[in-house]
Phi, psi and omega in degrees: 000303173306329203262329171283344174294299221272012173238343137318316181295327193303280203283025169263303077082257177329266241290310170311307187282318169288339161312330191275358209287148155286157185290075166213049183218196206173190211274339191248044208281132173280009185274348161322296176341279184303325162291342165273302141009288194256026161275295185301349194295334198093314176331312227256146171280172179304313184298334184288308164337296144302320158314316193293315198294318176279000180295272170020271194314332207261310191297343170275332198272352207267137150217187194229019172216119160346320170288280247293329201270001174297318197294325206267321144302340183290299192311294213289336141343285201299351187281292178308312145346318188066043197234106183267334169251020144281301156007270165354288197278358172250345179273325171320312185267305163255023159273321215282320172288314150188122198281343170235030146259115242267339173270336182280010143298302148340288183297289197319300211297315159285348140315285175332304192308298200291344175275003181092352196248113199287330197264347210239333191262323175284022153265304208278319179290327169311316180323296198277335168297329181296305176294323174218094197299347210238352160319073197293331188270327175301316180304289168304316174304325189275358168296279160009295182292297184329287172342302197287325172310305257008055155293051226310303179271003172268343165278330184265324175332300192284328174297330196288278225314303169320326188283313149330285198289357191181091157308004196242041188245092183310293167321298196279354161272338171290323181319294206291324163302004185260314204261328208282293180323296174335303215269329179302315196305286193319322184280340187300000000 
């Protein structure tokens, strides 16, 4: 329990400092490079791990225009919120607003998702796969879908690839030992 604890402060830690950060970066950040090099070395404890993944997440969330990011807070608000079609309508405005920031496609494509429309969030995660092919949380999400579909095998396809890109998804490797057993049962 102290040890869950205490790699929540961490990554609440990470999440503060890159927020105070300036907003001007984005998926062709160069400091990505690296952090996926030693997110993928294997190397990292679970706790390092996760710290680094949100660092990840906060150089995606960074942007470098005022609108966008009133939107992309707004959007994210209305998430908590659970107010999934004002979400929408602010992730909506800002892809529209910039169409080659790869996480407010992410975000709509998981508005979507949690509204059910499967077809609409795997269009928006293809989007977001386009800008940033290395998108572990877009990877998963499109598992997600499949999964909700009851596509089986286009859900462990997208889950191993997530998993290429972030070896540090628990949830998301049992989910694929879950499907990888199915797909076996089913051939039998």
């Amino acid at each position: 329990m102290q040890a869950m604890r205490a790699a929540l402060a961490l990554a609440l830690c990470a999440l503060l400092t890159l927020f105070a950060a300036p907003a001007s970066a984005g998926q062709d950040d160069p400091r990505l490079d690296e952090m996926f090099e030693v997110l993928q070395s294997g190397e990292l404890s679970f706790t390092e791990a996760k710290a680094l993944e949100q660092r990840i997440w906060g150089v995606w969330l960074e942007t470098d225009s005022g609108s966008a990011e009133v939107l992309l807070k707004d959007g994210m608000a209305a998430m908590s919120d659970r107010d999934v079609e004002r979400a929408e309508e602010s992730f909506t405005a800002l892809v529209e607003l910039a169409p080659d920031f790869a996480e407010g496609w992410n975000k709509r494509a998981t508005v979507r998702y949690y509204g059910g429309d499967y077809a609409g969030s795997i269009e928006d995660i293809k989007r977001t796969l386009t800008l940033e092919p290395r998108h572990f949380g877009a990877m998963s999400g499109l598992g997600l879908n499949y999964d909700a579909l009851g596509d089986a095998e286009a859900a462990a396809e997208a889950y191993e690839k997530a998993l290429d890109l972030n070896p540090y998804m628990p949830g998301i490797a049992q989910r694929l030992e879950q499907l990888r057993d199915q797909l076996e049962d089913n051939k039998i």
